[in-house]
MARMAR-304737 format. One line per 8 residues: number of its first residue (from 0); their letters; for each residue z, x, y of C-alpha. Coordinates in Angstrom, 3 decimals, m for minus. Layout:
# MARMAR-304737
NUM = A = Z:X:Y ~ ...
# end
This chain:
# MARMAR-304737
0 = XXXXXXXX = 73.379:152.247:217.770 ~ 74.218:149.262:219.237 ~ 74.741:146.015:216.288 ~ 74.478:142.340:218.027 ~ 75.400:139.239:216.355 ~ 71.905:137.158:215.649 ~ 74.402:134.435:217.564 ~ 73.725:136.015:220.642
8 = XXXXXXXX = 70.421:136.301:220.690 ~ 68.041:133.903:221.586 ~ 66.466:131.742:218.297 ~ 62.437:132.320:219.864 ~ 63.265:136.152:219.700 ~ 64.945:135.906:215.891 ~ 62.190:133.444:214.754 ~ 59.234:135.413:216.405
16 = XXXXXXXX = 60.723:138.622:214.304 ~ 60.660:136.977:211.180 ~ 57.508:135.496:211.637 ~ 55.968:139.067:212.200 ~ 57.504:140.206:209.400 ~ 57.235:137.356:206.828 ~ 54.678:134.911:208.101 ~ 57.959:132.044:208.401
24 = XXXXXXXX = 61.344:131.890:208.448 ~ 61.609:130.164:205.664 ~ 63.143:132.525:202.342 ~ 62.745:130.970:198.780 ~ 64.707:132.893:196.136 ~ 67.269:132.013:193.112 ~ 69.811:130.985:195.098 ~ 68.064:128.602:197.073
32 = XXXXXXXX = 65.864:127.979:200.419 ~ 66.980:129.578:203.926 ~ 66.038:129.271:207.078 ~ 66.767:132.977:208.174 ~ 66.637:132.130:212.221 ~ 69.908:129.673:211.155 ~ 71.826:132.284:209.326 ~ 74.415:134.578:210.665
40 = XXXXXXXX = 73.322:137.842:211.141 ~ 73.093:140.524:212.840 ~ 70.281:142.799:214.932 ~ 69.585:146.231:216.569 ~ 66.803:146.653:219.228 ~ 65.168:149.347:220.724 ~ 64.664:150.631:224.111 ~ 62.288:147.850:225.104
48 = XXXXXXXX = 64.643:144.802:223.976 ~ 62.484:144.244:220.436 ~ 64.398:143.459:217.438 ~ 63.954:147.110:214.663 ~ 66.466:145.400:212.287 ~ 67.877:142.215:211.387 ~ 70.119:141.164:208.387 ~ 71.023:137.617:207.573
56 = XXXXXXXX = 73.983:136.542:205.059 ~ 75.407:133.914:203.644 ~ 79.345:133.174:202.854 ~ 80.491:130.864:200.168 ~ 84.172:130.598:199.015 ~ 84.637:134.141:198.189 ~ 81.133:135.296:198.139 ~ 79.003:137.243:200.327
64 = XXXXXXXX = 74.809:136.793:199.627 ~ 72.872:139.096:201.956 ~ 69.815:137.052:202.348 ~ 67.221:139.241:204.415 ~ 67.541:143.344:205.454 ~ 64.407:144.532:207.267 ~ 64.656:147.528:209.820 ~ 61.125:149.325:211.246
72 = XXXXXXXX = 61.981:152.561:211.622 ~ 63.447:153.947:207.542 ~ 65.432:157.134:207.705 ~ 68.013:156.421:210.893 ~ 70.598:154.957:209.140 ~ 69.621:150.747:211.234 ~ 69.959:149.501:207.921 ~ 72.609:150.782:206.473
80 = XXXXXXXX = 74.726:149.781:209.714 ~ 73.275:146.851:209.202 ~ 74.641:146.055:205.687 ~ 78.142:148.082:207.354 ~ 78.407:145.302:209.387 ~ 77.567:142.689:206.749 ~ 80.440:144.156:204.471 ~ 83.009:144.869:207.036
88 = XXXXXXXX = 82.473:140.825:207.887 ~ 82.954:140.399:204.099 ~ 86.134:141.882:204.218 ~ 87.412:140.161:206.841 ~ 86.697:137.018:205.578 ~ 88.036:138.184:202.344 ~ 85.307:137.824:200.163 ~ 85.419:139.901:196.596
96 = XXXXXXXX = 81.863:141.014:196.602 ~ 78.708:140.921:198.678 ~ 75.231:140.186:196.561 ~ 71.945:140.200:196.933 ~ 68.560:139.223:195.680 ~ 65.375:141.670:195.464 ~ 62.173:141.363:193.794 ~ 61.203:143.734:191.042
104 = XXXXXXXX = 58.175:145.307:193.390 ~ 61.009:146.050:196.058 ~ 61.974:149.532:194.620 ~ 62.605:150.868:198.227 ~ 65.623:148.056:198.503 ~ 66.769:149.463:194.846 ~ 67.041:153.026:195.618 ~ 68.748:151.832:199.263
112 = XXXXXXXX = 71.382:149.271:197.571 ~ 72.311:151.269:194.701 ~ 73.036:154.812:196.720 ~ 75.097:152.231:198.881 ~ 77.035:151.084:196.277 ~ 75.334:147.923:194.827 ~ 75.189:147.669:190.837 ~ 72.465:145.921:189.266
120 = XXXXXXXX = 73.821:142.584:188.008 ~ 71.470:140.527:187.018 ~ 67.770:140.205:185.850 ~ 65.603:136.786:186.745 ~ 62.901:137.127:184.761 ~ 60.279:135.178:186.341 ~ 62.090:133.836:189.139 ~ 59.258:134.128:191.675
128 = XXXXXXXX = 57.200:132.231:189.673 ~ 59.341:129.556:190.335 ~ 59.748:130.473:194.216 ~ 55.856:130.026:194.386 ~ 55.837:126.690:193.784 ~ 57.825:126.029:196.919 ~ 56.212:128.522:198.613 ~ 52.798:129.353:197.096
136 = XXXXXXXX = 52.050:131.835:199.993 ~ 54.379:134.561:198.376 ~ 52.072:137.116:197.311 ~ 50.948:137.603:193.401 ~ 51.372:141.603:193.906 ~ 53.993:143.504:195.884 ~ 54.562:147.368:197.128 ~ 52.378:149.690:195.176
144 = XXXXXXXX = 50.232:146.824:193.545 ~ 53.110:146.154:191.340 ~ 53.150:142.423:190.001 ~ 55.768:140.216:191.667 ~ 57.325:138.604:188.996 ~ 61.095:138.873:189.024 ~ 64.245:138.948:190.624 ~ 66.573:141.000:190.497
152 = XXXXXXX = 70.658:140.463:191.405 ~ 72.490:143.526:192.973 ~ 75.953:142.995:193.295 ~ 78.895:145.081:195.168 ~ 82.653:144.548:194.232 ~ 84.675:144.685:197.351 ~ 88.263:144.815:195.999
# end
């Protein structure tokens, strides 16, 4: 499997994949507003050139924030190279830890993170509520008709 930098793709192909899978590019969450199609990342495609997983991040001082992990195809390991590729960046920009920001519906991303590694750090209760405001388009109920409410901080200690 084949991991390319989101710097060398082309921004129509990064921003058509995120507005496919997220109606925008925009991401509202605790930590603050992204544009995802400006963040460094990284992508695998398939056999016909279309994006099956992208993962943005952010680095600050010592800190790693994964931003967005989406891959199409569950069970062949795109995104956990993904998030290898995230942390082995991490490292070599010596960060301590890597975190990242779910909502509470997301209990696909909790059972990924935590058999990665990830410890759950931090609980924001009603953090989307606040996201909404910005972006009122972020839906009232999530996977399994579960009511998106908070957000939740997964953290993994590099060294």
């Amino acid at each position: 499997m084949e991991i390319v930098a989101t710097s060398e793709i082309s921004k129509s192909k990064v921003n058509h994949f995120f507005e496919v899978q997220w109606g925008t590019t925009e991401m509202v969450i605790s930590s603050g507003i992204y544009d995802c199609s400006q963040l460094n990342g990284y992508a695998v495609f398939d056999s016909n050139n279309a994006i099956i997983g992208l993962i943005t991040y952010i680095i600050i001082k010592d800190e790693c924030e994964i931003i967005s992990l989406d891959s199409m195809e569950e069970n062949k390991g795109i995104g956990t190279s993904l998030l290898q590729a995230v942390e082995r960046t991490a490292l070599e920009n010596e960060c301590k830890c890597i975190n990242l920001i779910t909502t509470n519906d997301n209990l696909l991303a909790l059972k990924f993170y935590q058999k990665r590694g990830y410890e759950l750090a931090q609980l924001l209760r009603y953090a989307v509520d606040e996201a909404r405001r910005l972006k009122p388009e972020i839906p009232l109920e999530g996977n399994d008709g579960i009511p998106i409410r908070d957000e939740i901080k997964l953290e993994k200690v590099l060294y």
